[in-house]
C-alpha positions as CSV (number, residue, x, y, z in Angstrom):
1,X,187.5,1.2,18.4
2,X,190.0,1.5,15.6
3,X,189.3,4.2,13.4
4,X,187.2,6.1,15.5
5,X,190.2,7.8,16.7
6,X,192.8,10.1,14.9
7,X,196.1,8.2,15.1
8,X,199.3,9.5,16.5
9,X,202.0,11.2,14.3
10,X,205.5,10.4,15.5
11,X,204.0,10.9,19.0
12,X,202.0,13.6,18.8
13,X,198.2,13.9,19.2
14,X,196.3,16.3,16.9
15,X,194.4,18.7,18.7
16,X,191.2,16.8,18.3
17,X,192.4,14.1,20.7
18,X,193.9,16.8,23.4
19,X,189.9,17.3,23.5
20,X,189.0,14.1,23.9
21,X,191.3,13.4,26.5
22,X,190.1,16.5,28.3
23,X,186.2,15.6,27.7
24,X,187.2,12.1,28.8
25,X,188.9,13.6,32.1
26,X,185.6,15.5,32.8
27,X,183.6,12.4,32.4
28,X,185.7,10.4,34.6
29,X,185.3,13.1,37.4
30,X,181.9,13.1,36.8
31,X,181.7,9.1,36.8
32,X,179.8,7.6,39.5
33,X,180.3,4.5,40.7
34,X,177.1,2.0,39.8
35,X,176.8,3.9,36.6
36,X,178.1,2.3,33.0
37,X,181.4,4.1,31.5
38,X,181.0,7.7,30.8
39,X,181.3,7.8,26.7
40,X,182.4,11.1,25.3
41,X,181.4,12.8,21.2
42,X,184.4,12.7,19.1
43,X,184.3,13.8,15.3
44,X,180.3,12.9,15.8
45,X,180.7,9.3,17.4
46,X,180.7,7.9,21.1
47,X,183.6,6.6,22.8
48,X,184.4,5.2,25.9
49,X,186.7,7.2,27.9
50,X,189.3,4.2,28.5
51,X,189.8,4.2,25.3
52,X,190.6,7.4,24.7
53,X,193.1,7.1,27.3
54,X,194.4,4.2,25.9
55,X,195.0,6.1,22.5
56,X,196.9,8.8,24.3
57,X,199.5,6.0,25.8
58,X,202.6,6.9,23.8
59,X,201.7,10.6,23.1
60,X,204.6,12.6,24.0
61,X,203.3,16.1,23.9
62,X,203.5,18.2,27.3
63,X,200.2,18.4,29.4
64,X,198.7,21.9,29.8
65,X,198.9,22.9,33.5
66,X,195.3,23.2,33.5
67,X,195.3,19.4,32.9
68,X,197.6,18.8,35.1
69,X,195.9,19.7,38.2
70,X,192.7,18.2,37.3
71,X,194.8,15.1,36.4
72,X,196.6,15.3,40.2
73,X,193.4,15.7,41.8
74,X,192.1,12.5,40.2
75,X,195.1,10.5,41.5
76,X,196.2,12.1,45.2
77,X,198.5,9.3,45.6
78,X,200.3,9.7,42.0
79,X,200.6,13.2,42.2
80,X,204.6,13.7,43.1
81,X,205.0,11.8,39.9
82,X,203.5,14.5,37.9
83,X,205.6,17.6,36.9
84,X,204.2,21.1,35.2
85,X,205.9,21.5,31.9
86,X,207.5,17.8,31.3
87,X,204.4,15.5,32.0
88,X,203.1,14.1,28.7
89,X,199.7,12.8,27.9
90,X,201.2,9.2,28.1
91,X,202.3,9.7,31.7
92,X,198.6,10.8,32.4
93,X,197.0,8.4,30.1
94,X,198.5,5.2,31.8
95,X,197.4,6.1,35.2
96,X,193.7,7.1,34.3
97,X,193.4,4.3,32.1
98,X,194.1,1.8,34.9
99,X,191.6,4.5,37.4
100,X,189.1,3.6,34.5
101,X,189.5,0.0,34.7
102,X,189.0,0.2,38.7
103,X,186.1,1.8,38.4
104,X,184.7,-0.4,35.7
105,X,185.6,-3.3,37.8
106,X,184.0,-1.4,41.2
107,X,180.7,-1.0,39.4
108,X,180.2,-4.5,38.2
109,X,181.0,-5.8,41.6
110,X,178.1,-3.3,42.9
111,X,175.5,-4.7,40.3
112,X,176.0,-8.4,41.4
């Protein structure tokens, strides 16, 4: 997917990709298992959501608390690690990443 998504600047995200990963957070909610990987619009292109998380991996800005929760909901048994006001993207991104690859994994095993 290179070039599909705005790079980092010194470990910051531009606001476009705080979207994304948001969109992408939706989608993997939404995600049931059976069905392909959600893909999320960004700047007018589909993306799958992994790799949006895997663009936010070394983004060091803070994680709204908004985020957060949805974030700590997703991951019940992750959720001490998370902290309101010093968890980044990148702690976030690692985890769902590797919740998208489990599910990925989950739904080929229910098509054979």
């Amino acid at each position: 997917m290179p070039g599909l998504l705005h790079p980092l600047h010194e470990g910051h995200a531009p606001i476009i990709l705080h979207n994304a990963f948001q969109d992408a957070i939706d989608a993997l909610e939404d995600w049931e298992l059976g069905s392909d990987e959600p893909q999320i619009d960004v700047n007018e292109k589909r993306v799958p959501i992994s790799a949006v998380f895997r663009r936010l991996w070394t983004c060091t800005d803070i994680l709204p608390a908004r985020t957060l929760a949805v974030v700590e909901d997703l991951l019940p048994l992750r959720s001490a690690e998370f902290r309101i006001g010093s968890s980044t993207y990148a702690d976030a991104a690692h985890s769902l990443w590797q919740l998208s690859l489990q599910k990925r994994a989950a739904t080929t095993e229910i098509r054979q």
